[in-house]
ZAMIKE-845206 format. One record per residue (C-alpha): residue number from 0; residue in one letter; x, y, z. Coordinates in pm, 1 decimal. Layout:
N
@nr->NUM; rest->a; xx->X; yy->Y; zz->Z
...
***
This chain:
265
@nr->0; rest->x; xx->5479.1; yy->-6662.3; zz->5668.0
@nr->1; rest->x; xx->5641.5; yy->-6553.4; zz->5350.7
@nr->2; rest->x; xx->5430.9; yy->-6768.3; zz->5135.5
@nr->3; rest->x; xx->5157.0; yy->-6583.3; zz->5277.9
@nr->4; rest->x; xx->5291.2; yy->-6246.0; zz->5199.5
@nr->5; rest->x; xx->5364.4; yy->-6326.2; zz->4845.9
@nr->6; rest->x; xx->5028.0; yy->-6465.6; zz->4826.3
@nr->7; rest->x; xx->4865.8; yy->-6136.1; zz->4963.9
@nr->8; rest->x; xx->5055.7; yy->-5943.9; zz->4730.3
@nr->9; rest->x; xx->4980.4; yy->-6133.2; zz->4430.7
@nr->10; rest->x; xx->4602.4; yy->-6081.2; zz->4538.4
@nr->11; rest->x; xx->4681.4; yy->-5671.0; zz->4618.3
@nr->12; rest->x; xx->4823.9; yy->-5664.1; zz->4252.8
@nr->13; rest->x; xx->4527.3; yy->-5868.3; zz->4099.0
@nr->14; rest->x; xx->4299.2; yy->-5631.1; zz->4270.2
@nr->15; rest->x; xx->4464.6; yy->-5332.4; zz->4168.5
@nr->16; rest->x; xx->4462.1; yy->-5459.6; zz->3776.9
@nr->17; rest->x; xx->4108.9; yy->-5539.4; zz->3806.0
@nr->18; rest->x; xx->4020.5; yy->-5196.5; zz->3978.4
@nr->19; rest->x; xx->4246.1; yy->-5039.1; zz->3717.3
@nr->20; rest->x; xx->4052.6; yy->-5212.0; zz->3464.7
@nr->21; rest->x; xx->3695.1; yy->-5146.1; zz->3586.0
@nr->22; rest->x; xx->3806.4; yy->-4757.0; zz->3631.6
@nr->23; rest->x; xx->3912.5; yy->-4832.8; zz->3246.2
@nr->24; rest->x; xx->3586.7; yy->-4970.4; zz->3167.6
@nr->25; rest->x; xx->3368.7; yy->-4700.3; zz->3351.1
@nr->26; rest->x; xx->3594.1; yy->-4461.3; zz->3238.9
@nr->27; rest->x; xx->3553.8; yy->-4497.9; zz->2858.9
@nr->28; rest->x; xx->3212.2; yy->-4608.6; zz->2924.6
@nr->29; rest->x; xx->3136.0; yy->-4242.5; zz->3100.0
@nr->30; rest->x; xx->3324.9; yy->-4055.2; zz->2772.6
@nr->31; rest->x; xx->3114.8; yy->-4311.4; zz->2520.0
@nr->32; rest->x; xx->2815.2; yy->-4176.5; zz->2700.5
@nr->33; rest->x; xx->2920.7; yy->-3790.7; zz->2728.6
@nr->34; rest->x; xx->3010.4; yy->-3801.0; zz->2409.7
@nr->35; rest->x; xx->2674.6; yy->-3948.0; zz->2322.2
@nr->36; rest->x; xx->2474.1; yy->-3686.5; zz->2504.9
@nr->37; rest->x; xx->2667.6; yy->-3417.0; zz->2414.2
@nr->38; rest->x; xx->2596.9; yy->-3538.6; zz->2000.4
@nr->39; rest->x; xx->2270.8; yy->-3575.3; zz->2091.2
@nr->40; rest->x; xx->2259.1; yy->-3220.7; zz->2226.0
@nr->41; rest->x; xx->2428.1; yy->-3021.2; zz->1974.5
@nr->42; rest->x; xx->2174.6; yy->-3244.6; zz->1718.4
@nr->43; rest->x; xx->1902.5; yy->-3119.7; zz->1906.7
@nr->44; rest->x; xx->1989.2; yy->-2768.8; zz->1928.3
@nr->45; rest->x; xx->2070.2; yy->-2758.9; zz->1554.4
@nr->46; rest->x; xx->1722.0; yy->-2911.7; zz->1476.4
@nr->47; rest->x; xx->1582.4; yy->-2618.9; zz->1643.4
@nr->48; rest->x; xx->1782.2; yy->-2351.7; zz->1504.8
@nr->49; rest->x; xx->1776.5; yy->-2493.5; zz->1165.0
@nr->50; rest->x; xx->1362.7; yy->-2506.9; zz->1219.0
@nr->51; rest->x; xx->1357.3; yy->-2152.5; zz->1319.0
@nr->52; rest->x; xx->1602.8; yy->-2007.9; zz->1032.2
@nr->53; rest->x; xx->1357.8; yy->-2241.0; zz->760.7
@nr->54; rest->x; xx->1052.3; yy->-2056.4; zz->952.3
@nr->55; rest->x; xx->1213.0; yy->-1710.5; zz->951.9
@nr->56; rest->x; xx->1290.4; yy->-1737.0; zz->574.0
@nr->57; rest->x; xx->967.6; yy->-1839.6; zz->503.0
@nr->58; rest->x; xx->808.5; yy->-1530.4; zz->689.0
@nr->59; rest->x; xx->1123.5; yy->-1335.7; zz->523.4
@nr->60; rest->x; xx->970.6; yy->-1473.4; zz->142.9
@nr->61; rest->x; xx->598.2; yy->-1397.0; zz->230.1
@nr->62; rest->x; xx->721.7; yy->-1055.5; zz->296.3
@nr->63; rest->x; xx->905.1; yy->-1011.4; zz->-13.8
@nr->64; rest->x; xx->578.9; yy->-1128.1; zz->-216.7
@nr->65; rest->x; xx->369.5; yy->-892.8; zz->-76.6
@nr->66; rest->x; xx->635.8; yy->-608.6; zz->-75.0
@nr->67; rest->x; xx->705.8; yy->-672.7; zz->-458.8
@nr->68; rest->x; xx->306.8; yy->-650.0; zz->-520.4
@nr->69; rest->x; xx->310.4; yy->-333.9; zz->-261.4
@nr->70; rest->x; xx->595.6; yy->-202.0; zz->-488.0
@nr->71; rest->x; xx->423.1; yy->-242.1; zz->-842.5
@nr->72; rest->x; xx->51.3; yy->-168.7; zz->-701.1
@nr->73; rest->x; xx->186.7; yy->167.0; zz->-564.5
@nr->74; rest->x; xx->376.8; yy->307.3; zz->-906.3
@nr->75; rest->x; xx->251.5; yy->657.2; zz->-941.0
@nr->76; rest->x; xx->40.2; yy->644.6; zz->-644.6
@nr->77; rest->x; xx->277.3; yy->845.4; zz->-423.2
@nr->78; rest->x; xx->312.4; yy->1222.4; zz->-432.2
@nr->79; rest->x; xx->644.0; yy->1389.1; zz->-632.3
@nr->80; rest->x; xx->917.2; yy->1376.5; zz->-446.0
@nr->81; rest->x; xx->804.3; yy->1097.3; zz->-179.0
@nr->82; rest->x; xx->1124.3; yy->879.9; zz->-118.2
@nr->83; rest->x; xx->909.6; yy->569.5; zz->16.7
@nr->84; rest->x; xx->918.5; yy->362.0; zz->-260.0
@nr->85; rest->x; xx->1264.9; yy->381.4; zz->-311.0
@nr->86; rest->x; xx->1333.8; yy->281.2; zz->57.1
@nr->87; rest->x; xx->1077.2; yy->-8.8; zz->-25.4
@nr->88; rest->x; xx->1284.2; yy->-98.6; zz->-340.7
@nr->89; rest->x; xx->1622.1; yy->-104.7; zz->-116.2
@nr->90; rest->x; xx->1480.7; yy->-314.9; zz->132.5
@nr->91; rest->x; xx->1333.0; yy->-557.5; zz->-131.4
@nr->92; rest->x; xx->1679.2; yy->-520.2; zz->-305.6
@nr->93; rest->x; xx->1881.9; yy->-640.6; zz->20.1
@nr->94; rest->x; xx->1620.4; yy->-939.9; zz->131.0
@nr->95; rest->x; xx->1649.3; yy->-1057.6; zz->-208.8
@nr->96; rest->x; xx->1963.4; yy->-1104.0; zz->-185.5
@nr->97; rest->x; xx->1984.9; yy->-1328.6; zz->131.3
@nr->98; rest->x; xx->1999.7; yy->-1710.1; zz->90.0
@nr->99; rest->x; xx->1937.1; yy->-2006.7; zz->331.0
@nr->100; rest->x; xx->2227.0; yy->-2123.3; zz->480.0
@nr->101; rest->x; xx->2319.6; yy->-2495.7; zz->340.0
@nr->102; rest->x; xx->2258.3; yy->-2848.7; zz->580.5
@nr->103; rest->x; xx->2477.1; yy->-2905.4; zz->813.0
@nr->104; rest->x; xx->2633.9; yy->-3230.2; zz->895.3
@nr->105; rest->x; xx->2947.1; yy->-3378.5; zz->1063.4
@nr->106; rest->x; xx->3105.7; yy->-3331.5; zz->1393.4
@nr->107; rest->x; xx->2965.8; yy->-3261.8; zz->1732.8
@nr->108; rest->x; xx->3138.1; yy->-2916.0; zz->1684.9
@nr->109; rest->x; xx->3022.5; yy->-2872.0; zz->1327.0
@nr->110; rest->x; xx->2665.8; yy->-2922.6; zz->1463.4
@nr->111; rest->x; xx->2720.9; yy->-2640.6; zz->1725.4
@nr->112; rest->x; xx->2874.1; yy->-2394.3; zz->1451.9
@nr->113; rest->x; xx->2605.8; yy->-2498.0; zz->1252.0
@nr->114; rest->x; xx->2336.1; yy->-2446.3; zz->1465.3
@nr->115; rest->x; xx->2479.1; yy->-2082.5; zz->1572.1
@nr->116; rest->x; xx->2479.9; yy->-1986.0; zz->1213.8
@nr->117; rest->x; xx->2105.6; yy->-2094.7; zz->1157.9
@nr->118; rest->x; xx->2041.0; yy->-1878.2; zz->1460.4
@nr->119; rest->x; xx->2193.1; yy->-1556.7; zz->1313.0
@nr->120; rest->x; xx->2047.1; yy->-1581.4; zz->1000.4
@nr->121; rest->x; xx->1722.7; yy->-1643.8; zz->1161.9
@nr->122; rest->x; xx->1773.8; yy->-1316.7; zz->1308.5
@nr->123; rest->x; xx->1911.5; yy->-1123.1; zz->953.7
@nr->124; rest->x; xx->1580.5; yy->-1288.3; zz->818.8
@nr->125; rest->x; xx->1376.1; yy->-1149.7; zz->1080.4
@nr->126; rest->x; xx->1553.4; yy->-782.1; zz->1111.8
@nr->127; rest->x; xx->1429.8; yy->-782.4; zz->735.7
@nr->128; rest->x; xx->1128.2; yy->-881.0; zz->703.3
@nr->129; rest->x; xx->1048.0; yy->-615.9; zz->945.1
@nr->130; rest->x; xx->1215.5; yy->-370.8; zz->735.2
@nr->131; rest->x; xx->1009.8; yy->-482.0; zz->459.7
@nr->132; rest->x; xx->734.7; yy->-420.5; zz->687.7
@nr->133; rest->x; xx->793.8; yy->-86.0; zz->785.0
@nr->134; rest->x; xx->897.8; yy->27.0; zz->470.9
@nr->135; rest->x; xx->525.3; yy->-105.0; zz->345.7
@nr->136; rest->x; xx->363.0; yy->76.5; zz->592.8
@nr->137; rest->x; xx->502.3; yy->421.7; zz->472.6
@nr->138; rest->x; xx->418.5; yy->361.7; zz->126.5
@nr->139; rest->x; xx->79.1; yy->329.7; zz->240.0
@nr->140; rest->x; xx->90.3; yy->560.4; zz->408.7
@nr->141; rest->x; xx->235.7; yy->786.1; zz->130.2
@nr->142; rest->x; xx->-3.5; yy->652.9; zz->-107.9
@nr->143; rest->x; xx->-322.9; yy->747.0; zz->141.7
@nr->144; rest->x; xx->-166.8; yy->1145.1; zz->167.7
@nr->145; rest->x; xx->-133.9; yy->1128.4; zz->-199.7
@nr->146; rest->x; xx->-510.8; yy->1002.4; zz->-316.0
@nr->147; rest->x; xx->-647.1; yy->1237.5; zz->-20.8
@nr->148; rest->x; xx->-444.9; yy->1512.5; zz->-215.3
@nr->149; rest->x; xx->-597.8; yy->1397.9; zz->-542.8
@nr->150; rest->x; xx->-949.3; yy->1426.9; zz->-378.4
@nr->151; rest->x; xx->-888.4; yy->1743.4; zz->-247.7
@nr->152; rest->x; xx->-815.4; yy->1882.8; zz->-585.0
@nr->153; rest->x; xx->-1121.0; yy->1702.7; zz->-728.7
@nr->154; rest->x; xx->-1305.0; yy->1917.0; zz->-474.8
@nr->155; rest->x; xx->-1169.8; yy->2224.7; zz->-555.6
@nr->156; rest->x; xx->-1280.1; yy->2196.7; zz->-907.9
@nr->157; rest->x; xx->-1620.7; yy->2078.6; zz->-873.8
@nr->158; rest->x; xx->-1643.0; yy->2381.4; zz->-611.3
@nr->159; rest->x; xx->-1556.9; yy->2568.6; zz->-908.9
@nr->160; rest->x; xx->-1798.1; yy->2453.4; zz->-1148.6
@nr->161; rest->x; xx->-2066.1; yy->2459.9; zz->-872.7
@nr->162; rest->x; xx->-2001.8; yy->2873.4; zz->-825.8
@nr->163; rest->x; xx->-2034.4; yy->2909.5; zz->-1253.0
@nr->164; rest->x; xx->-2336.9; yy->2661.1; zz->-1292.0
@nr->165; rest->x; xx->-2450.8; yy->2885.4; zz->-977.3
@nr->166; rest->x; xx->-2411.7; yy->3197.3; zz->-1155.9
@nr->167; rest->x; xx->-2612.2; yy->3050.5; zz->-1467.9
@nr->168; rest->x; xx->-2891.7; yy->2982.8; zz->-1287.7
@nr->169; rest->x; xx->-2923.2; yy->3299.1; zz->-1131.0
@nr->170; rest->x; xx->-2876.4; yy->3509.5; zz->-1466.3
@nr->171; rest->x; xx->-3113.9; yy->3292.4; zz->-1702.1
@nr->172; rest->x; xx->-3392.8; yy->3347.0; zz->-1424.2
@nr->173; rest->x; xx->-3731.6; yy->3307.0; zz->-1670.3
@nr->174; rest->x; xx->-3502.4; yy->3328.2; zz->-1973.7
@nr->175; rest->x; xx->-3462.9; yy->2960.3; zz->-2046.7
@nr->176; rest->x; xx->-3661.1; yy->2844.4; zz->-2350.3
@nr->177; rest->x; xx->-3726.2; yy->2530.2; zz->-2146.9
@nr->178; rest->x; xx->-3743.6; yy->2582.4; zz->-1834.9
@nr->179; rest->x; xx->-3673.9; yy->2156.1; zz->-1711.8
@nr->180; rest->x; xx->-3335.1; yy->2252.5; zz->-1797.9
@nr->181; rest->x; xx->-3270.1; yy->2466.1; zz->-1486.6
@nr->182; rest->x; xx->-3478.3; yy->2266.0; zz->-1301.9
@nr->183; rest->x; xx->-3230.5; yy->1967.0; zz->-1353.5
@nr->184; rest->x; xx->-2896.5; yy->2192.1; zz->-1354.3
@nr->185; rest->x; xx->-3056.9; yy->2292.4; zz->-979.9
@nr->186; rest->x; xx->-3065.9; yy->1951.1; zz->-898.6
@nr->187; rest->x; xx->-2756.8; yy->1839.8; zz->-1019.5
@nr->188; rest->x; xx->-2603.9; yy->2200.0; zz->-838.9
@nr->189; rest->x; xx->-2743.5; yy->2041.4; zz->-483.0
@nr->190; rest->x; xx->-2617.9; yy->1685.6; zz->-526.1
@nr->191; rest->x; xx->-2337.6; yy->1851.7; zz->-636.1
@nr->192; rest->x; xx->-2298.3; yy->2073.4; zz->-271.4
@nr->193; rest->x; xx->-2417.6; yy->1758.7; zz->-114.6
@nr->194; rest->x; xx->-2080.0; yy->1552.2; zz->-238.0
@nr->195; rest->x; xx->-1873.6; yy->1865.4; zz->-139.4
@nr->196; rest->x; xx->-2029.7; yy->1806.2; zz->214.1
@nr->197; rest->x; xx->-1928.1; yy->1445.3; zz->202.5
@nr->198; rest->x; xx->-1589.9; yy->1502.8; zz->95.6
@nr->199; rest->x; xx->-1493.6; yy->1750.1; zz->352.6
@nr->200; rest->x; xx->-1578.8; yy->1480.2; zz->646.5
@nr->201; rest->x; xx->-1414.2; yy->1205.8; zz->486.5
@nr->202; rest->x; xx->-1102.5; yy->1026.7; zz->695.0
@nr->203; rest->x; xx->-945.7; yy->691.2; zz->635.0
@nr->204; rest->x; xx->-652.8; yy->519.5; zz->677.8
@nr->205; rest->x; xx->-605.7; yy->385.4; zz->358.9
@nr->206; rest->x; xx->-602.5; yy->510.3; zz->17.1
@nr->207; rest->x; xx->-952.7; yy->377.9; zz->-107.7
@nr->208; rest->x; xx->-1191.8; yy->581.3; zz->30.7
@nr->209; rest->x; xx->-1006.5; yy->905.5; zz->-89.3
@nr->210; rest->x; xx->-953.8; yy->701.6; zz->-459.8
@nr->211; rest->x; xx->-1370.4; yy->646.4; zz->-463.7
@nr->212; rest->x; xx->-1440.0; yy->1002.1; zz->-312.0
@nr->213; rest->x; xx->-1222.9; yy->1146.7; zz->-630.0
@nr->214; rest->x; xx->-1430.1; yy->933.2; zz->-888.7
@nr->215; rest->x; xx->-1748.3; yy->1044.7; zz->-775.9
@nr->216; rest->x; xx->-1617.0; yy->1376.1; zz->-736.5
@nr->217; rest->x; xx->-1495.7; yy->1389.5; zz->-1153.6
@nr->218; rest->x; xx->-1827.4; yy->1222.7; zz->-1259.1
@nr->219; rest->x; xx->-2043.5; yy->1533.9; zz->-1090.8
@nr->220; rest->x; xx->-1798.2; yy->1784.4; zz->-1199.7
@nr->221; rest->x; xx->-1887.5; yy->1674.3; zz->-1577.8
@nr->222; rest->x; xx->-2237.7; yy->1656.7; zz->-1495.5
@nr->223; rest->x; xx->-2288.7; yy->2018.2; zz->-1318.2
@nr->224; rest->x; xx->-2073.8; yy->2102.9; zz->-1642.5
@nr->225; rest->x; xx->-2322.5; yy->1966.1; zz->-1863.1
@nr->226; rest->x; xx->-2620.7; yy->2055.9; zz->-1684.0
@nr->227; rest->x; xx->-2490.8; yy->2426.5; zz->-1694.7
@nr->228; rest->x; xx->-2440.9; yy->2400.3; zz->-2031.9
@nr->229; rest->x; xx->-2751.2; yy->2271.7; zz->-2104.2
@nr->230; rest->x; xx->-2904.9; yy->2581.5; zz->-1946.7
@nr->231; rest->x; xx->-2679.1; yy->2831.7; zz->-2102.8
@nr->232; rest->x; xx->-2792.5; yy->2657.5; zz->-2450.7
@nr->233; rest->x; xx->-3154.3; yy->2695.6; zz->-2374.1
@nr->234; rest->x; xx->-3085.7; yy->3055.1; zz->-2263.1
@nr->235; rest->x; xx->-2936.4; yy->3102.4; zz->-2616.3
@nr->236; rest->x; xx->-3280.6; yy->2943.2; zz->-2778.3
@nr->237; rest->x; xx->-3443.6; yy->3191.3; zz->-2545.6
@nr->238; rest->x; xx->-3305.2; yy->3489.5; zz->-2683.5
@nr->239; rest->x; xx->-3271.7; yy->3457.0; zz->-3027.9
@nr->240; rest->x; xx->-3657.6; yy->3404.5; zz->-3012.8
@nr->241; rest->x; xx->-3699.7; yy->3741.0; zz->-2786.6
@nr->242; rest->x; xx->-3474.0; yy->3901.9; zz->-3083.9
@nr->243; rest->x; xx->-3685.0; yy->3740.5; zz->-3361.5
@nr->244; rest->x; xx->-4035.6; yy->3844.1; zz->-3166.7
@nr->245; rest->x; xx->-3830.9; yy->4222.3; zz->-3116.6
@nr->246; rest->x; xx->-3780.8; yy->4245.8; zz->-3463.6
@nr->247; rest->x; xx->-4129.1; yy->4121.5; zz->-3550.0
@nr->248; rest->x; xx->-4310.1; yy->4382.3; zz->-3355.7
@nr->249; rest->x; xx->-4095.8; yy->4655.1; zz->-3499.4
@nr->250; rest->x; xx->-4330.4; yy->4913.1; zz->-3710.2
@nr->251; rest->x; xx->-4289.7; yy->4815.7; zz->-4077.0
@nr->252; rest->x; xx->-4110.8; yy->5140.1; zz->-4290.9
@nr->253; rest->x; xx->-4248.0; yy->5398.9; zz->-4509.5
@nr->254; rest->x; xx->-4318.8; yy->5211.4; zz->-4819.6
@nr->255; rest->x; xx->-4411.4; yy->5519.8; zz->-5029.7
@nr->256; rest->x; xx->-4173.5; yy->5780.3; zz->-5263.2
@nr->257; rest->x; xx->-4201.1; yy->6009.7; zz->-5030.8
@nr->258; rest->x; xx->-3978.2; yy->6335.8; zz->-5052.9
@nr->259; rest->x; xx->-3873.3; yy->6568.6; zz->-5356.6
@nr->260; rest->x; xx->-4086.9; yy->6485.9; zz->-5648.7
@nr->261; rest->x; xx->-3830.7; yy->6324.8; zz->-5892.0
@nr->262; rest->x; xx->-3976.9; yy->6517.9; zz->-6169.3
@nr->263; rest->x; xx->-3920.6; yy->6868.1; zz->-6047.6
@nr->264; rest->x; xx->-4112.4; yy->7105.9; zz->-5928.6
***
């Protein structure tokens, strides 16, 4: 009977060891694989954070280009006083100045810390970009104001020279020594009104429309100029030979002594 019971117990006690051992087993087993999984994880998530921060910057560097070019393209092509180039020129200044965080490697944890710093730069990449972005915008903006501002004033003074080549035309009516030069100053005078026409309906968004609107608008104003000029010049021609037929019609003088006999009575 007691051989038995030591027997059992010596069983009981090898069963215990070799449950304790199999928990041992399972146990460290179970942490190999947690740990495993949870490296595999945190390698995962950094991949993707570390994929969006690279993608981000990029974005963040095409942004910079085209703000730089924005920037240089735009130099006095904004009105007096306009502040948004300088706001351009800040945010270029401060997305300049960001870098790409360095590779991460190491620890579980260092992969987590990692991968949460990739994720806030990604954001400080993207916040500005966008500010790049908008800052663009309203130098474009500022730049289409100011060339429809320049256009306007080109207006204005071929209106001007329109009224005086206007004017000519009306006072050298059949006093022109050639009369083709009115005919073309009239010519020029309606293309002239026709521009004006064209100006005053033009819209755009950008600054090119208002930039070609103000050459054409410069050209005609020299060539209404010249036109008028060219009829003011034939109106001169005109009247000197009126004066020198006025003065050739004129009755010639008395050609004798006439008066007092110079030898006395």
């Amino acid at each position: 009977m007691f051989s038995r019971l030591v027997k059992n117990r010596k069983a009981m006690v090898v069963a215990v060891c070799v449950a304790v051992v199999v928990a041992l087993v399972v146990a460290i087993i179970g942490v190999s694989a947690y740990r495993s999984h949870a490296a595999s994880a945190a390698r995962s998530e950094f991949d993707a954070a570390q994929s969006a921060a690279t993608g981000a910057y990029t974005s963040l560097t095409d942004a910079i280009s085209e703000g730089e070019q924005l920037y240089a393209d735009s130099e006095g092509k904004v009105g007096d006083g306009d502040s948004s180039r300088a706001d351009l020129r800040a945010a270029l200044d401060e997305a300049n100045a960001l870098t790409m965080p360095a590779a991460q490697s190491g620890t579980t944890s260092d992969m987590r810390d990692g991968a949460q710093s990739l994720n806030d730069s990604a954001g400080v990449f993207t916040s500005a970009a966008q500010k790049i972005d908008t800052a663009s915008d309203k130098v474009r903006s500022a730049m289409t104001s100011h060339s429809k501002d320049l256009m306007v004033a080109a207006r204005d003074t071929l209106k001007a020279e329109v009224d005086k080549a206007v004017k000519v035309l009306s006072d050298t009516t059949g006093k022109v020594s050639d009369e083709a030069t009115r005919t073309t100053a009239q010519k020029t005078v309606d293309e002239a009104i026709a521009l004006i026409g064209q100006a005053d309906a033009l819209s755009g968004e950008t600054a090119d429309p208002f930039d070609e609107m103000s050459a054409k608008l410069t050209e005609m104003t020299g060539q209404v100029k010249a036109a008028a000029q060219k009829v003011s010049d034939s109106h001169a021609a005109w009247k000197k030979a009126e004066e020198a037929k006025a003065a050739a019609s004129e009755p010639a003088g008395d050609s004798g002594w006439g008066g007092a006999d110079v030898f006395g009575a």
